[in-house]
PDB file of N, CA, C and O in Angstrom:
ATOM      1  N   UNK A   1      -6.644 -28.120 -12.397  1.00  0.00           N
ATOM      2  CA  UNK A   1      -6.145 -27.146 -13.378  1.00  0.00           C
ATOM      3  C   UNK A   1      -4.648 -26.947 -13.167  1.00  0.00           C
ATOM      4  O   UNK A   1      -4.234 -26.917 -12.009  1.00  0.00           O
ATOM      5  N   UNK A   2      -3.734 -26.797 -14.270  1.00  0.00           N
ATOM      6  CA  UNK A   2      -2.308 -26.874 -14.118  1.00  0.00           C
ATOM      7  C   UNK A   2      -1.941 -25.317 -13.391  1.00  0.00           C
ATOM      8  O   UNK A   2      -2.700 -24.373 -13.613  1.00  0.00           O
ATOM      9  N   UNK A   3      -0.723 -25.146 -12.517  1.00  0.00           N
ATOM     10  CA  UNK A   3      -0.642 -24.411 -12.789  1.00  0.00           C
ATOM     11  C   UNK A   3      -0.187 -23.125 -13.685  1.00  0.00           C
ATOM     12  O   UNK A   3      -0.535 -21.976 -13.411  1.00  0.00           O
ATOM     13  N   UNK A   4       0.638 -23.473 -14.793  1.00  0.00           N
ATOM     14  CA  UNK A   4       0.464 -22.373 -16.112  1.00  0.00           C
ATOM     15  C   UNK A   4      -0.838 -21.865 -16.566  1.00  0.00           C
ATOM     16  O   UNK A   4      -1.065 -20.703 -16.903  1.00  0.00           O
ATOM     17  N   UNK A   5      -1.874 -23.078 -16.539  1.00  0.00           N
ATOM     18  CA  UNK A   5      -2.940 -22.829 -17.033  1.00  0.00           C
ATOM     19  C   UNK A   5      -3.688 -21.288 -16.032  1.00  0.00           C
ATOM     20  O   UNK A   5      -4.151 -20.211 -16.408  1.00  0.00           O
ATOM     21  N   UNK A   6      -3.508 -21.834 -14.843  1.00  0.00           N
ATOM     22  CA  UNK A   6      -4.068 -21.018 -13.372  1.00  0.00           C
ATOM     23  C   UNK A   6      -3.454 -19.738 -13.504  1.00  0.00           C
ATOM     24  O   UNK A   6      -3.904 -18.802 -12.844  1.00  0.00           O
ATOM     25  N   UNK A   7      -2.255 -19.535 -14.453  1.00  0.00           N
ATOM     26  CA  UNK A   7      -1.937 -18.085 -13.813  1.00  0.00           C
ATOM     27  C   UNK A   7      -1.895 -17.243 -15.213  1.00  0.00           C
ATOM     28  O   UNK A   7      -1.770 -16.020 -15.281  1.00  0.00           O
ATOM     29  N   UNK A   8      -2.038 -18.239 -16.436  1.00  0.00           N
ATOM     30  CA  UNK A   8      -2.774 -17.615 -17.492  1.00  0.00           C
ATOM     31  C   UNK A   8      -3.951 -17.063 -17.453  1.00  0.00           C
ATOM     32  O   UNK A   8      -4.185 -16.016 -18.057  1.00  0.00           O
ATOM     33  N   UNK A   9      -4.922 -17.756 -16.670  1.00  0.00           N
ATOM     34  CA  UNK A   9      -6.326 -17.345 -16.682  1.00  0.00           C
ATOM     35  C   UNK A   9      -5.850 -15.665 -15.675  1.00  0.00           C
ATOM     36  O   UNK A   9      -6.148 -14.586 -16.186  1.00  0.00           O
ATOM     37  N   UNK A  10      -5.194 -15.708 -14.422  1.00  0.00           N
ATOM     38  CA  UNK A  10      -5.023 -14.355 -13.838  1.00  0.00           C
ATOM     39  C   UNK A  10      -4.790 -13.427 -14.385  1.00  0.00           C
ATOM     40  O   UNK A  10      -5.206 -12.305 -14.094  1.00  0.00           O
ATOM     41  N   UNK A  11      -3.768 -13.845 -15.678  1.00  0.00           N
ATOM     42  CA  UNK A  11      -2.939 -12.858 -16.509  1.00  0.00           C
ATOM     43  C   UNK A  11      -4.281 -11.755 -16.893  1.00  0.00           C
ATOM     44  O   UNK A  11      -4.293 -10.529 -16.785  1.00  0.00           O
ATOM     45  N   UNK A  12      -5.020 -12.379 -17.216  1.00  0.00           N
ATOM     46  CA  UNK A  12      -6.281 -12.116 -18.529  1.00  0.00           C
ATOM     47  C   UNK A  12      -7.047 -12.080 -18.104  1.00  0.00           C
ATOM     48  O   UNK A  12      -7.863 -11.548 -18.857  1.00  0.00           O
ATOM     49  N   UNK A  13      -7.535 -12.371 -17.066  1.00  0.00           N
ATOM     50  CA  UNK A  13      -8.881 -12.166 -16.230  1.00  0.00           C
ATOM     51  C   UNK A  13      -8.803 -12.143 -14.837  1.00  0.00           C
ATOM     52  O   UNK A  13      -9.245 -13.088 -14.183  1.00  0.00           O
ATOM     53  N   UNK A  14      -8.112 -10.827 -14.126  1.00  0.00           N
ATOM     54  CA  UNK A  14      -7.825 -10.973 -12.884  1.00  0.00           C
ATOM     55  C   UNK A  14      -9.256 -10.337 -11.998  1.00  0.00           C
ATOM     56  O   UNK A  14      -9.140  -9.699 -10.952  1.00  0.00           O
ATOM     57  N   UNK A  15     -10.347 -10.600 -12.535  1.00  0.00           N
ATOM     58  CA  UNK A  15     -11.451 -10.043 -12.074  1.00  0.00           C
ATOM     59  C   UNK A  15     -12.168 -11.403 -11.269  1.00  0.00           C
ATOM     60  O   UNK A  15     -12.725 -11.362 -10.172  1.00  0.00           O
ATOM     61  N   UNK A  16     -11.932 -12.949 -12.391  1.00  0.00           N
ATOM     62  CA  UNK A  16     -12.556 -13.585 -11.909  1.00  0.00           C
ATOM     63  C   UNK A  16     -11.741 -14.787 -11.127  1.00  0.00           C
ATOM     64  O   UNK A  16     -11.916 -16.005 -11.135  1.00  0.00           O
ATOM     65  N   UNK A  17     -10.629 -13.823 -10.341  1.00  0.00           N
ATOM     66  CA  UNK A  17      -9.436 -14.717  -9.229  1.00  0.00           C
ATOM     67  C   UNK A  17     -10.104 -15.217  -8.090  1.00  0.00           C
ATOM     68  O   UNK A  17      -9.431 -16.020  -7.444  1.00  0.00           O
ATOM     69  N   UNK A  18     -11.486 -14.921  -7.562  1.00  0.00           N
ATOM     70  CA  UNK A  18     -12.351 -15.551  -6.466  1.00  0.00           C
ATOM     71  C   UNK A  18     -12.882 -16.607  -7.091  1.00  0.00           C
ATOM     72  O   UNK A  18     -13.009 -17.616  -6.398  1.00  0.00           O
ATOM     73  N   UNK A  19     -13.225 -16.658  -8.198  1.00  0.00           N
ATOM     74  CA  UNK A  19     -14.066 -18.075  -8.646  1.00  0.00           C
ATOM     75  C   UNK A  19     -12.471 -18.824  -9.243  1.00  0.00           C
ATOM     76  O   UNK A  19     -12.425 -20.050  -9.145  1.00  0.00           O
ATOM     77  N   UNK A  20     -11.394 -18.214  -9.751  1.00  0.00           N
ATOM     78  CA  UNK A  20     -10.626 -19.385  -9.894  1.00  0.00           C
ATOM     79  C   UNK A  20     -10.311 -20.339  -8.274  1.00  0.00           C
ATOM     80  O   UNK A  20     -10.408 -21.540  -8.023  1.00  0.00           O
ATOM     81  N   UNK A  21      -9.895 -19.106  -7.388  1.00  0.00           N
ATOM     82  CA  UNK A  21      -9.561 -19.470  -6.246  1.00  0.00           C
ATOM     83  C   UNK A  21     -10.346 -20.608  -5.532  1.00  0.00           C
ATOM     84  O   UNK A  21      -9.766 -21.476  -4.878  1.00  0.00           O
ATOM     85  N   UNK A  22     -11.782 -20.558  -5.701  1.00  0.00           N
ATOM     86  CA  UNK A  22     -12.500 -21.507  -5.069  1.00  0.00           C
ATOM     87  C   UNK A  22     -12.915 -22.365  -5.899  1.00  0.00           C
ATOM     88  O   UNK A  22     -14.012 -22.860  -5.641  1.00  0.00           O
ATOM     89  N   UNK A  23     -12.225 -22.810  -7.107  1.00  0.00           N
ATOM     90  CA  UNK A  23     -12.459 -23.767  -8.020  1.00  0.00           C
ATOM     91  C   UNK A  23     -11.801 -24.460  -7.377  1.00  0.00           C
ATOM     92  O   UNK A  23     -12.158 -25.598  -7.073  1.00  0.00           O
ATOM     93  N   UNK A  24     -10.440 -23.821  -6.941  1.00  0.00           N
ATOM     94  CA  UNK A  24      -8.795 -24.426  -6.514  1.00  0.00           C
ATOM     95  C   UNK A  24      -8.986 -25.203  -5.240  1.00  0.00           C
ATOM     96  O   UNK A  24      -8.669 -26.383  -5.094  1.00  0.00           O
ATOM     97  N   UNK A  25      -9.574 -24.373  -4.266  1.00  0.00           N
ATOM     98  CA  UNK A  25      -9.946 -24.726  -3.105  1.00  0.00           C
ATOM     99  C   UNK A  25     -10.884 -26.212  -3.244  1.00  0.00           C
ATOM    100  O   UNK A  25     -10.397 -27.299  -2.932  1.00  0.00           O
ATOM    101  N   UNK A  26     -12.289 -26.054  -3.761  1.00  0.00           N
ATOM    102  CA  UNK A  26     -13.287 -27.324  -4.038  1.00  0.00           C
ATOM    103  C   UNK A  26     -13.804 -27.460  -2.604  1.00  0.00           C
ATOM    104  O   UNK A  26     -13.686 -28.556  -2.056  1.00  0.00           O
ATOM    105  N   UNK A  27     -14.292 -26.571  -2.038  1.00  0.00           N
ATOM    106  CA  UNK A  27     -14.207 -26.084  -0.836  1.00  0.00           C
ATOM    107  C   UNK A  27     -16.004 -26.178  -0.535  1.00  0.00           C
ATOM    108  O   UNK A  27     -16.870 -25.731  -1.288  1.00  0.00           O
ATOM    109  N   UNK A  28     -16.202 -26.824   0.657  1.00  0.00           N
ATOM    110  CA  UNK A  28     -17.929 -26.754   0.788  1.00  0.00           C
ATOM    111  C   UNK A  28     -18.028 -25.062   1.399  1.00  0.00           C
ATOM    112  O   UNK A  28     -19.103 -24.469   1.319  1.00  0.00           O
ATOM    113  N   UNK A  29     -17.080 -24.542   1.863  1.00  0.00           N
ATOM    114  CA  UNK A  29     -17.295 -23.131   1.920  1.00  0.00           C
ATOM    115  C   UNK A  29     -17.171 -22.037   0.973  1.00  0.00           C
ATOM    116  O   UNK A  29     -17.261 -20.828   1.190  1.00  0.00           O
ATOM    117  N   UNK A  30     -16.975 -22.584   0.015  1.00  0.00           N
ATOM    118  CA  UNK A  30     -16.843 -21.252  -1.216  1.00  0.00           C
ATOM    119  C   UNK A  30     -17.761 -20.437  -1.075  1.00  0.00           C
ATOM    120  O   UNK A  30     -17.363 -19.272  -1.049  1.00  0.00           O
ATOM    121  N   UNK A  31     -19.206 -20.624  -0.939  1.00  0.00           N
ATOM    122  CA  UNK A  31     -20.101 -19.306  -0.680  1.00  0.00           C
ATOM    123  C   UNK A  31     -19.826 -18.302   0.536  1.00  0.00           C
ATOM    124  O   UNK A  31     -20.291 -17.172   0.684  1.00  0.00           O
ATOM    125  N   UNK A  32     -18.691 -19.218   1.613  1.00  0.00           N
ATOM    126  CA  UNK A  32     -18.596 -17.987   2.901  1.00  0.00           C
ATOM    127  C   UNK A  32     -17.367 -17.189   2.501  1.00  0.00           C
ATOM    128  O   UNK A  32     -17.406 -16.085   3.045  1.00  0.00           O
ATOM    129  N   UNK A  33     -16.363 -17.344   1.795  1.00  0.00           N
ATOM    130  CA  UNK A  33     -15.534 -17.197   1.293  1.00  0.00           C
ATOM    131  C   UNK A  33     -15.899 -16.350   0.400  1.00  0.00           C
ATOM    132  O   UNK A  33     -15.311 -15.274   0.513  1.00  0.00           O
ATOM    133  N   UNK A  34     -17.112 -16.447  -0.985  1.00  0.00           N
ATOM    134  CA  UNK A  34     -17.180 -15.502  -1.411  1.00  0.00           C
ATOM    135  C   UNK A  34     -17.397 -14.725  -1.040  1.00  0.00           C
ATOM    136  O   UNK A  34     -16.702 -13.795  -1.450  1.00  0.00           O
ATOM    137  N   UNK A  35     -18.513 -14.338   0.047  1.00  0.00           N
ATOM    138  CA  UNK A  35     -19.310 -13.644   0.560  1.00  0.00           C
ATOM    139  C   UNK A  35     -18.787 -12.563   1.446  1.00  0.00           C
ATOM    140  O   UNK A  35     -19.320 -11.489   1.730  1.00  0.00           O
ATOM    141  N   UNK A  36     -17.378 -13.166   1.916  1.00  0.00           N
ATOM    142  CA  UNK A  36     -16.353 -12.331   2.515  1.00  0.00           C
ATOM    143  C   UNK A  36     -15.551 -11.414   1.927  1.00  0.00           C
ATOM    144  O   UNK A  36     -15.379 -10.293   2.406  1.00  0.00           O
ATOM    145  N   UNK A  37     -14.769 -12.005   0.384  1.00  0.00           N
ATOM    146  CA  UNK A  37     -14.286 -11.221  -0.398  1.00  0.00           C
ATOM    147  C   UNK A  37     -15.543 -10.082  -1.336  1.00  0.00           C
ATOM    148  O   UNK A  37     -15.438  -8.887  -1.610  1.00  0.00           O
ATOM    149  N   UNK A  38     -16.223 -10.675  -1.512  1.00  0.00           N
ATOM    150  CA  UNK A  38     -17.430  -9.405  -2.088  1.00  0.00           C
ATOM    151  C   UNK A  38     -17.645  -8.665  -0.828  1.00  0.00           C
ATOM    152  O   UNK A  38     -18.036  -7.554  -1.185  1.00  0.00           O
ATOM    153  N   UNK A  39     -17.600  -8.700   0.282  1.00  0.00           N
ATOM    154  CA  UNK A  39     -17.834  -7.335   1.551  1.00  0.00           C
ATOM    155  C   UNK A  39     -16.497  -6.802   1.292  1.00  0.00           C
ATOM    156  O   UNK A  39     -16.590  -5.600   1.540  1.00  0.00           O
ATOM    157  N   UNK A  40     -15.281  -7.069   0.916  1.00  0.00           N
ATOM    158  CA  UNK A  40     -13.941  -6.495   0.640  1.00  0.00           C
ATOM    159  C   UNK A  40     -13.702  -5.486   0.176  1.00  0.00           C
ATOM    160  O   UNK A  40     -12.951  -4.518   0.294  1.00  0.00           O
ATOM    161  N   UNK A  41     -15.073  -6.156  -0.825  1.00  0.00           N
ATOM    162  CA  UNK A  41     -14.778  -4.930  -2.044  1.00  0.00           C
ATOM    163  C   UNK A  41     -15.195  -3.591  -2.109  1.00  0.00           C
ATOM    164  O   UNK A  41     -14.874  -2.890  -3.069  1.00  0.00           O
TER     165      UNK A  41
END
């Protein structure tokens, strides 16, 4: 994903910046990662 595209989507939807983030990442840990930022919250 470009980044203009990446920080358009923040502009406008800064709710779903954990699932952009670990799109970004492509990460076999995205579920520990989520799982960390949802206890954040």
């Amino acid at each position: 994903m470009p980044v203009a595209e990446a920080a358009r989507e923040l502009a406008t939807h800064p709710i779903p910046l954990v699932t952009l983030v670990l799109d970004l990442l492509g990460t076999r840990k995205a579920p520990e990662i989520q799982s960390a930022l949802t206890e954040l919250r």
